[in-house]
C-alpha distance (Angstrom), angle and dihedral (degrees) to the residues before:
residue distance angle dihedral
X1 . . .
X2 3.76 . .
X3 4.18 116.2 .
X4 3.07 91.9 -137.2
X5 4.23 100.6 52.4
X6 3.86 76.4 97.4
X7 3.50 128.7 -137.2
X8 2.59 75.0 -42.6
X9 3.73 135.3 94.4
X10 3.94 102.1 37.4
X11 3.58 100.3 -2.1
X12 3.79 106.9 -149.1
X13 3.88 102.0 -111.4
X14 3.54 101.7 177.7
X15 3.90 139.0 33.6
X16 3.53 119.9 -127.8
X17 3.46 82.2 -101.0
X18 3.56 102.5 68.5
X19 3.48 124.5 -148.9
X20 3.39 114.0 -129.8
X21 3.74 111.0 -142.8
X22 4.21 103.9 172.5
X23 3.79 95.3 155.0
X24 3.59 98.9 161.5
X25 4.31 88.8 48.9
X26 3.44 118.7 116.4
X27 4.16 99.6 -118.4
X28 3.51 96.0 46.9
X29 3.49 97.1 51.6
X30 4.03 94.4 47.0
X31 3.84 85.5 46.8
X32 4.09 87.6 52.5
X33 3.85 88.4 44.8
X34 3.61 82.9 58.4
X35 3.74 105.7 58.0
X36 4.54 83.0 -105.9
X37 3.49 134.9 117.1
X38 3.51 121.3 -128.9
X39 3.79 119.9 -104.1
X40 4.01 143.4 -163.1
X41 3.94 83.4 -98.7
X42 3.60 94.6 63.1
X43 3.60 101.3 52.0
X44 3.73 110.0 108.6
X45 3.63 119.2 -125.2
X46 3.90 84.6 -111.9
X47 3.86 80.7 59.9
X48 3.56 102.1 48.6
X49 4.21 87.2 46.9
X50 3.69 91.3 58.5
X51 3.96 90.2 48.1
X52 3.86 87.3 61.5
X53 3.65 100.7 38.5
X54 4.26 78.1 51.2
X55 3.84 91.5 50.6
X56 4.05 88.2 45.1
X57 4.02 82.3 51.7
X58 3.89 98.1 54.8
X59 3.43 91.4 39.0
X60 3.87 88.9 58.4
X61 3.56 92.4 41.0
X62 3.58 92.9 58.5
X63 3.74 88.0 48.9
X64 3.94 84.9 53.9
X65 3.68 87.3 -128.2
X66 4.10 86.9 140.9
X67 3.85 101.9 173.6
X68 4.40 90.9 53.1
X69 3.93 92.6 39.1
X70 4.20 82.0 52.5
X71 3.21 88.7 42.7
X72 3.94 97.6 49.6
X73 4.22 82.8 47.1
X74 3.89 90.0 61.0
X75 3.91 92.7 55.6
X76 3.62 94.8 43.0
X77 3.94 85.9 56.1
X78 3.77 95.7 40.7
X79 4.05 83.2 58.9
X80 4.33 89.2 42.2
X81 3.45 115.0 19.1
X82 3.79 87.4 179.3
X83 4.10 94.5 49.8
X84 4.26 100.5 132.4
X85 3.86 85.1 -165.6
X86 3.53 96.3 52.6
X87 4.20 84.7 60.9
X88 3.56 92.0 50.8
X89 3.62 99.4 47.1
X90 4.05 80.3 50.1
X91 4.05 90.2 57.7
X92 3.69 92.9 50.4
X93 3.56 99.7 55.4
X94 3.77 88.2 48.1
X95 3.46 93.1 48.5
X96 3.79 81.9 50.4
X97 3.63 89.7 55.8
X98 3.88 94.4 42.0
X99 3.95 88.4 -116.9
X100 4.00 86.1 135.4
X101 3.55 93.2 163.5
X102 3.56 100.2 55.6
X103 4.31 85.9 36.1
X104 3.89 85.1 65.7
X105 3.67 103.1 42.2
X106 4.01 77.7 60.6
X107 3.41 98.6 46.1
X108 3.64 93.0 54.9
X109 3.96 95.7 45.2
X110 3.63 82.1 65.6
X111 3.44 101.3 50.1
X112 3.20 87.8 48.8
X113 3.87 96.4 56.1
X114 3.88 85.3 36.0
X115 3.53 118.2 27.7
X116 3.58 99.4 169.7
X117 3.52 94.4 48.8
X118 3.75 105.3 137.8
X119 3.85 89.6 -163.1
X120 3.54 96.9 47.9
X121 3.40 87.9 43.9
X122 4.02 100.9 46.0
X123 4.08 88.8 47.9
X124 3.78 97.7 48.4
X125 3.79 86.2 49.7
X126 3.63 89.6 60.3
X127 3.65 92.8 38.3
X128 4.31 77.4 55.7
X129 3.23 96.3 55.3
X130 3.66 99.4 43.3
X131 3.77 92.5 57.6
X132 4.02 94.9 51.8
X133 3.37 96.5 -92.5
X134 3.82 93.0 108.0
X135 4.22 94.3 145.5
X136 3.42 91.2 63.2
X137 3.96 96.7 43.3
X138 3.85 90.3 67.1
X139 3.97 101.0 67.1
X140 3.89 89.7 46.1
X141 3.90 86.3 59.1
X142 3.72 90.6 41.3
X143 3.61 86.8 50.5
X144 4.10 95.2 55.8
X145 3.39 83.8 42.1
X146 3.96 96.6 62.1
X147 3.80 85.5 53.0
X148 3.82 112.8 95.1
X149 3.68 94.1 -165.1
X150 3.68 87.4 56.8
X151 4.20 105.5 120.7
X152 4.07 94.9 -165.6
X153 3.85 100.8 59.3
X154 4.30 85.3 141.0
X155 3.56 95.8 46.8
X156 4.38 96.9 50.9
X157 3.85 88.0 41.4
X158 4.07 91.5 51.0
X159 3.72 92.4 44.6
X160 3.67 89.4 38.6
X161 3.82 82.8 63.8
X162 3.35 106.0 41.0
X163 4.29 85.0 55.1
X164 4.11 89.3 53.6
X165 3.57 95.0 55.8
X166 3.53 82.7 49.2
X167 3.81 88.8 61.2
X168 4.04 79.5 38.1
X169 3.62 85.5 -115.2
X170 3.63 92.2 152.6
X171 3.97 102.8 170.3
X172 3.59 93.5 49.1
X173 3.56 94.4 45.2
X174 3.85 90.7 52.0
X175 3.78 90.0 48.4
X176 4.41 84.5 55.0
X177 3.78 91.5 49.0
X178 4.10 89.5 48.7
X179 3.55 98.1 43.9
X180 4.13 84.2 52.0
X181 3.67 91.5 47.5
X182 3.63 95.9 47.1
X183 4.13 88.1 46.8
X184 3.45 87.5 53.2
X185 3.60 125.7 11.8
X186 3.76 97.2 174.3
X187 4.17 91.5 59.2
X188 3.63 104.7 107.6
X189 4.05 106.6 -157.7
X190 4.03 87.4 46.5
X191 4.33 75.3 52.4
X192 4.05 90.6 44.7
X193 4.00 94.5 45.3
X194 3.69 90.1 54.2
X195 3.75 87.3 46.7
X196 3.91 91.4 50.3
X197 3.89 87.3 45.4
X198 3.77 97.0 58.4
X199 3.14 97.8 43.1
X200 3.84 92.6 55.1
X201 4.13 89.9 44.4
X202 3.57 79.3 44.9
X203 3.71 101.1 -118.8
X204 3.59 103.4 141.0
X205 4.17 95.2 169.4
X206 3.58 81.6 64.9
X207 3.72 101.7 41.4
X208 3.85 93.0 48.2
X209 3.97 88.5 62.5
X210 3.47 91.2 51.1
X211 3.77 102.2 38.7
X212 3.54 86.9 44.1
X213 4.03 90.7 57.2
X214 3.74 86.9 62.2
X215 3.95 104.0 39.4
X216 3.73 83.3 50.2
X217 3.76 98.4 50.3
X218 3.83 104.4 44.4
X219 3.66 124.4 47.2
X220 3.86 119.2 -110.0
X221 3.90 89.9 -110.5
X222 3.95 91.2 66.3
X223 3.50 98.4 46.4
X224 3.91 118.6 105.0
X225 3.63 110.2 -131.6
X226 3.91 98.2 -109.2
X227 3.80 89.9 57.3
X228 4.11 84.2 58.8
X229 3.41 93.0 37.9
X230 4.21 90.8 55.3
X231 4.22 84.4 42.0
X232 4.19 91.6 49.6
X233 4.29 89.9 46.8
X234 3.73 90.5 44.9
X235 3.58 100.8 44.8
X236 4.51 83.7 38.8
X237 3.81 78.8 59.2
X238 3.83 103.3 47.9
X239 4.08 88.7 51.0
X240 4.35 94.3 -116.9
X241 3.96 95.4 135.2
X242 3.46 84.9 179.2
X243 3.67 93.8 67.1
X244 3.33 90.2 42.7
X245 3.65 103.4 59.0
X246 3.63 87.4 46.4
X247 3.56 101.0 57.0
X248 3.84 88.5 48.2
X249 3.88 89.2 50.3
X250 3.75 87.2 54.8
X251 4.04 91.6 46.8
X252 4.00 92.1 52.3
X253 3.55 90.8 49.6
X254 3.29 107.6 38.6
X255 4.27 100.1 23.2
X256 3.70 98.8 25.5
X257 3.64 98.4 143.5
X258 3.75 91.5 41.5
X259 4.31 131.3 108.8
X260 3.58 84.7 -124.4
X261 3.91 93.8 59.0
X262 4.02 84.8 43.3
X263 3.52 88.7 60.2
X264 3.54 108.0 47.2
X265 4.13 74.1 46.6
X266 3.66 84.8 67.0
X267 3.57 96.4 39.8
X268 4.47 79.4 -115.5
X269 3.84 89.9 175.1
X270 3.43 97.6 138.0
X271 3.70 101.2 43.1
């Protein structure tokens, strides 16, 4: 899967950690009852199957192996009925196989188990927002956002963007992008967002020290051919021919067949 399919394609919902979030289970809710946060040591060994037959699940689904990672879900809820994760896992592979129907249903099981679940909650915002229903995408992210034990601040505030300037909310989208890049400066689609923002504003200053974050960080091999393509019109804009030719270089050789490569061809740079 590419880094840069952004947020985006599969958005990675859960660490390999997982976070076990089995409100409605027996322990956890005793332990709540008693002023305690549940722990690894009160996960049942019921508990702990279903974690694996989760990981097995993702693993699969990353694979694109859709019938075994749905599969793998159906054991890890046969251990935990009750497992919120196990739901959302569920939506992405359906989203995955564009069964968006049966990917919501999911989502909303799990939300209903978990409500606060800042994964559940961050993923069906982008499953929102993918589906035209961008306005109501943003207070899900704002929601995961608001959690502290959330572990994919970037990834909410980068889709978070990418769903205002779908409402062509441009400021606030801006402000998403920033806050990413300023959680993480080293997390290159937050890096190629901004890029792709200031170069739409235009600000190409700005979009040469972000584009220039990513060009510098992956080699030319690994980069899809619109990331060159934004890198060759930026650099065509801020006068470095050298840069330039480079990036077009790296487009015939490693794009040649591509639009992008046709473009730069043409010398397209205002398209």
């Amino acid at each position: 899967m590419s880094l840069f399919s952004a947020g985006m394609r599969l958005p990675r919902l859960l660490s390999c950690a997982l976070v076990l979030a089995l409100a409605a289970c027996g322990t956890a809710q005793q332990r709540a009852e008693k002023g305690e946060l549940a722990t690894s040591s009160d996960r049942t060994a019921d508990h702990k199957r279903a974690q694996i037959r989760l990981q097995l699940a993702i693993g699969y689904l990353e694979q694109r192996q859709f019938d075994v990672a749905l599969d793998e879900v159906k054991q890890s809820l046969l251990a935990a009925p009750e497992f919120a994760d196990a739901y959302g896992v569920r939506s992405l592979i359906y989203m995955e196989m564009g069964e968006n129907k049966l990917a919501e249903d999911n989502f909303l099981r799990g939300l209903k188990i978990a409500p606060n679940n800042p994964d559940l909650q961050s993923n069906y915002g982008w499953f929102l927002c993918k589906n035209g229903r961008e306005a109501q995408s943003i207070a899900l992210f704002e929601a995961a956002l608001a959690n502290r034990n959330y572990a994919s601040p970037v990834k909410a505030m980068n889709n978070a963007g990418l769903c205002s300037l779908k409402l062509k909310k441009n400021k606030e989208a801006e402000e998403f992008f920033l806050a990413a890049f300023q959680f993480d400066p080293a997390n290159l689609p937050t890096s190629l967002n901004l890029a792709r923002y200031y170069f739409a504003k235009p600000d190409m200053e700005r979009a040469e020290f972000y584009i220039s974050r990513v060009i510098k960080a992956v080699p030319g091999d690994q980069l899809p051919a619109d990331v060159l393509w934004l890198a060759a019109k930026i650099y065509h804009k801020v006068g470095d021919v050298a840069m330039e030719t480079s990036l077009g270089t790296q487009l015939r050789r490693y794009h040649a067949g591509s639009t992008e490569y046709g473009a730069f061809q043409r010398g397209a740079f205002n398209e």
